[in-house]
C-alpha positions in Angstrom: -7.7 28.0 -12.7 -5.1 24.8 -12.2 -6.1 22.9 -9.4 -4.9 19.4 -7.7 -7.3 17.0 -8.5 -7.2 14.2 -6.1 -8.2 10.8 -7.9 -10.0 8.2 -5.2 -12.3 5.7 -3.7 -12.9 6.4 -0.2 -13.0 10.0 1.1 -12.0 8.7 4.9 -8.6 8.9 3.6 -8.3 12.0 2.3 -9.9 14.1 4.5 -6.4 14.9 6.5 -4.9 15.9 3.3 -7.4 18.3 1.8 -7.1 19.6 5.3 -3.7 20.3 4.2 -4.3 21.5 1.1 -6.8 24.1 2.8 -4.0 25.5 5.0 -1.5 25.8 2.3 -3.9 27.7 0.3 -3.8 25.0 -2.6 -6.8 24.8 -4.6 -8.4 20.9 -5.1 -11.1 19.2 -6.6 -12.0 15.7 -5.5 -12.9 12.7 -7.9 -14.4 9.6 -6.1 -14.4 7.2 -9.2 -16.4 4.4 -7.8 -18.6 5.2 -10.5 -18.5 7.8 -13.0 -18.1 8.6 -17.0 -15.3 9.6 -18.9 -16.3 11.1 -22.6 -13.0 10.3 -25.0 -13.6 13.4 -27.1 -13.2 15.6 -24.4 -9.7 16.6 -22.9 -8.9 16.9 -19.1 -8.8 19.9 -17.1 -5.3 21.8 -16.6 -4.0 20.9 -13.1 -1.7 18.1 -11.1 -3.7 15.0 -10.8 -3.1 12.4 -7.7 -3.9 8.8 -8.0 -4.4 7.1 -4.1 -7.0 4.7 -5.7 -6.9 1.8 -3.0 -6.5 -2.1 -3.9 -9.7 -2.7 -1.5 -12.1 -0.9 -2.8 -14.0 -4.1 -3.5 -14.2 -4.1 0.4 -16.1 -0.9 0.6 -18.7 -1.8 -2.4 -16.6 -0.2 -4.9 -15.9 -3.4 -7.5 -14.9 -1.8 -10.4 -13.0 1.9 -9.1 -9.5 0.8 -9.9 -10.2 -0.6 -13.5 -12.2 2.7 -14.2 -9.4 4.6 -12.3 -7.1 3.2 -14.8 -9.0 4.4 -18.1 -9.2 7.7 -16.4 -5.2 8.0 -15.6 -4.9 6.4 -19.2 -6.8 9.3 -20.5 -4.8 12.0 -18.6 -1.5 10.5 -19.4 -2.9 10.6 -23.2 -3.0 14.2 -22.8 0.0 15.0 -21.0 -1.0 16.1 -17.6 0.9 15.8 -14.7 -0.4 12.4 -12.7 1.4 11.7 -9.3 1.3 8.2 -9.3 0.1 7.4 -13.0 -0.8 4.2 -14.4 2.0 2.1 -13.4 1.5 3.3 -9.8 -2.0 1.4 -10.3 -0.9 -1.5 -12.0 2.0 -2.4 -9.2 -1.0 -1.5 -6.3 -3.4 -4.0 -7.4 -0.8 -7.1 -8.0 1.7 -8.2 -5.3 3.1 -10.4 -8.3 4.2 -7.4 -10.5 5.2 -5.5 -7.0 8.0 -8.3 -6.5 9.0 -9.1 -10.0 10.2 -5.3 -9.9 11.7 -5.3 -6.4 13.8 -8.2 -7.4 15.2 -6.1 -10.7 16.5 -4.0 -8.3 18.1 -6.4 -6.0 15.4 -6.0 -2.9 15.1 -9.2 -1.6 11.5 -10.7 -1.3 10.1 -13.5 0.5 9.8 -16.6 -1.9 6.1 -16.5 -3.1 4.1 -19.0 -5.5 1.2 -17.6 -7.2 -1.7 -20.2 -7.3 -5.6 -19.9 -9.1 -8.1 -22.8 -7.7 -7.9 -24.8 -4.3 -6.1 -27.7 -6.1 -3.2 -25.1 -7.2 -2.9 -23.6 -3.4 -2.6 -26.3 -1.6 -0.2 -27.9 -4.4 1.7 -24.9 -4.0 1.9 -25.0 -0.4 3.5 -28.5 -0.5 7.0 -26.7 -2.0 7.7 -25.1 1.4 7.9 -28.9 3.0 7.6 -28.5 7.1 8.3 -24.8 7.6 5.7 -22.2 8.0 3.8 -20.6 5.3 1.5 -17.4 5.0 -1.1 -16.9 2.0 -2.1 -13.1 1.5 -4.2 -12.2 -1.8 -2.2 -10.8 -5.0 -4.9 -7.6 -5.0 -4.6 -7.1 -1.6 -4.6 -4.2 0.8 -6.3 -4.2 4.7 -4.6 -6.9 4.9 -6.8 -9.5 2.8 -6.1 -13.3 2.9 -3.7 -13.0 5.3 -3.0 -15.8 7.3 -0.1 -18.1 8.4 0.0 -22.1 8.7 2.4 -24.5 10.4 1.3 -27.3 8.6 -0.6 -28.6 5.0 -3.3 -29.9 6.9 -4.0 -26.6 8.4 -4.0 -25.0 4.8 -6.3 -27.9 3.9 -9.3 -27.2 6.6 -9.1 -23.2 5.8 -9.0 -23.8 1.9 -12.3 -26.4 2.1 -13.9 -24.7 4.9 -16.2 -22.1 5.3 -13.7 -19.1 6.2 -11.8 -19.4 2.5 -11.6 -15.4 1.7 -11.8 -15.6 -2.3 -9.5 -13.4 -3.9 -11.2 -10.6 -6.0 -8.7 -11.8 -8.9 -8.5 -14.8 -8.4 -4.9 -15.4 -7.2 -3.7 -16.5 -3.6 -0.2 -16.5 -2.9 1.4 -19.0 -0.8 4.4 -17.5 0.7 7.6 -18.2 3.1 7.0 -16.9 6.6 10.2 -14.8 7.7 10.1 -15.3 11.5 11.9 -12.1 12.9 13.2 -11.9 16.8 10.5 -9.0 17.5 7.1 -9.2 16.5 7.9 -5.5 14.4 7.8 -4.6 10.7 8.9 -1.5 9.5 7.0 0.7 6.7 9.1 3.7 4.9 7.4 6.3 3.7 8.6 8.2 0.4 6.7 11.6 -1.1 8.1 12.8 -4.1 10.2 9.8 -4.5 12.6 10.7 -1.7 12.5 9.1 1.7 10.3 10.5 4.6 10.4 8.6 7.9 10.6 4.9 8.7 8.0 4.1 10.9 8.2 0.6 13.3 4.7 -1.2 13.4 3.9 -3.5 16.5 2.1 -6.9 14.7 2.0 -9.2 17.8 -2.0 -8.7 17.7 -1.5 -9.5 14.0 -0.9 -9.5 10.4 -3.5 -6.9 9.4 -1.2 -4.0 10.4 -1.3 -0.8 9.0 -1.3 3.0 9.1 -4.9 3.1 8.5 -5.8 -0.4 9.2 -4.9 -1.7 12.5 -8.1 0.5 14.3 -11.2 -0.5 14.8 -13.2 2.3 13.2 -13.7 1.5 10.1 -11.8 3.4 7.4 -10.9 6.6 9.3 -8.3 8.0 8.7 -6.0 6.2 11.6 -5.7 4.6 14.5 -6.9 6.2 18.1 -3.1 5.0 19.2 -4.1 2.1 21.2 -0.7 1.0 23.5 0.5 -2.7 24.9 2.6 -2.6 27.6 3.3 1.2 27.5 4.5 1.2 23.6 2.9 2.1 20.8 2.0 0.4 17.6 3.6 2.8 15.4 6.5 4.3 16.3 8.8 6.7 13.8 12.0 5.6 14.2 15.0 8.8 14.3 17.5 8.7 12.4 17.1 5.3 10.2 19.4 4.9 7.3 19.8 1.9 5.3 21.3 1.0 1.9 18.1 -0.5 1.2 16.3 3.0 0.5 18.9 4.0 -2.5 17.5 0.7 -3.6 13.6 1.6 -2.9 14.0 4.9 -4.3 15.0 3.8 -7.4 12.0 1.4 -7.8 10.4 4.0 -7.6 11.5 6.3 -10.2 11.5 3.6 -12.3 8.1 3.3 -12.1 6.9 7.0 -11.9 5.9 6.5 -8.4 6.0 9.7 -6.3 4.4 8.5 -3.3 4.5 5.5 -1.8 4.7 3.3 1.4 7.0 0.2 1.6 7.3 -2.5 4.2 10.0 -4.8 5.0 10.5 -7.0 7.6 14.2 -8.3 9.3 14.9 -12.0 9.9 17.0 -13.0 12.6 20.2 -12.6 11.1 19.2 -9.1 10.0 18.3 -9.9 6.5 15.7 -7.4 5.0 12.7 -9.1 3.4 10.5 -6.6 1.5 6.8 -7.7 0.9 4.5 -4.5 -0.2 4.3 -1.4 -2.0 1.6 0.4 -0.9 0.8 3.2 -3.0 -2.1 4.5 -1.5 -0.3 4.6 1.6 -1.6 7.0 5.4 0.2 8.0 8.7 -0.4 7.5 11.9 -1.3 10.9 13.3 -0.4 9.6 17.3 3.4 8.5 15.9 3.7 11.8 14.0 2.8 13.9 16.5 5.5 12.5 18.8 8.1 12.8 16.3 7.1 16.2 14.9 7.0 14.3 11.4 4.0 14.9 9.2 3.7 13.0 5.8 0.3 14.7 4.7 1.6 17.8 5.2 5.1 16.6 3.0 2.5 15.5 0.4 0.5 18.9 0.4 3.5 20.7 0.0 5.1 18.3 -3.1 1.6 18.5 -4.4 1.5 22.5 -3.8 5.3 22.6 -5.9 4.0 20.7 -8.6 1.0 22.4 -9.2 3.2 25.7 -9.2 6.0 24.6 -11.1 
């Protein structure tokens, strides 16, 4: 029997959509690939198979998942399944580099970013953006890793030689311009099946490491518990967004065979769109959906249920 085979590191995130799965009568099989084998003379199960292998992993003890992940979606590829989110999915999760080389083919504006291996290299780096503020955020990132902003060299300087330095796992920091926006707000849009879902406005005035599935503090659930400042939430689905900018995302993503996907931008104060992450292994926020009547794991379960069938 063809089943959806769900390809991941850290079953906290999945559990909503197997849930989903379960109601639309969808038959799954999970494959945690933190560790595993994978015998080339063998050929992969019948079935659609869906990457959401997360960029930190290495967070969670699980060093090696995506490089294993990627021989694995290599091998099904080989073989001609059908991958949601194959092996360029992967390859654009774990690199913020390749993320905005591709934006910029496709005219989305990023924030100006220098790539920099060794302590030397960063701070060097950090000396092209003279007297305005700077951020650094790791090039395999996700939860937010290495993110930090600095008004000054000197404050670069004490973080780089100091005991708090966060190593990337890859080895690359990236030093990039800070776009100061009027509200303290991103927005993230959500795609499934390469077509646009909701836009949903993020709250970061209690920080950078803002997301779905990150800004709680339980662990790795699933999402936040909704936490409110001043009477508004941190994640808010915004009705009836439109933008010329999502023709523009959704064709990144068909270029690159990605089917689902999450991607945040932020607005300067003349309005400007600045567009800093794909996340591929993206999660809702169950408070915001609820309120809008908007549910992207049950969008997914469905595409998932139509490819499986067609």
């Amino acid at each position: 029997m063809k089943k959806v085979y769900i390809i991941h590191e850290n079953s906290e995130w999945t559990i909503h959509l197997t849930k989903c799965l379960d109601e639309l009568g969808v038959p799954y099989e999970e494959w945690h690939l933190d560790s595993g084998r994978l015998d080339l003379s063998k050929e992969p199960p019948e079935g659609v198979f869906y990457y959401r292998m997360s960029a930190s992993s290495h967070t969670r003890g699980h060093r090696f998942a995506p490089e294993f992940t990627a021989q694995v979606l290599a091998w099904l590829e080989t073989h001609g399944r059908k991958v949601v989110n194959g092996t360029r999915a992967l390859q654009l999760e774990v690199s913020k580099v390749l993320q905005y080389l591709e934006l910029n083919k496709f005219g989305i504006q990023t924030p100006r970013t220098i790539a920099a291996v060794g302590k030397g290299q960063i701070l060097e780096a950090a000396a092209e953006f003279l007297d305005t503020p700077f951020i650094t955020k790791h090039n395999r990132a996700g939860k937010g890793l290495g993110v930090q902003l600095f008004q000054t060299i000197d404050g670069l300087k004490n973080y780089v030689e100091g005991p708090a330095f966060e190593e990337p796992v890859d080895g690359i920091t990236l030093i990039q311009e800070y776009i100061q926006a009027p509200e303290s707000v991103i927005t993230r849009c959500e795609f499934v099946g390469g077509k646009f879902v909701y836009a949903v406005e993020v709250d970061t005035s209690e920080g950078f490491q803002l997301c779905p599935a990150d800004a709680c503090q339980i662990g790795d659930l699933y999402c936040p518990v909704g936490e409110e400042k001043e009477g508004k939430p941190k994640f808010e689905i915004i009705e009836g967004f439109s933008d010329p900018i999502l023709k523009k995302y959704e064709q990144a993503l068909a270029a690159n065979h990605i089917q689902v996907a999450g991607i945040e931008f932020i607005r300067n104060s003349a309005g400007e769109i600045y567009t800093y992450d794909i996340n591929t292994n993206t999660n809702y926020n169950s408070d915001a959906e609820a309120k809008a009547g908007k549910f992207g794991m049950l969008e997914l379960a469905s595409f998932l249920k139509s490819e499986l069938n067609n």
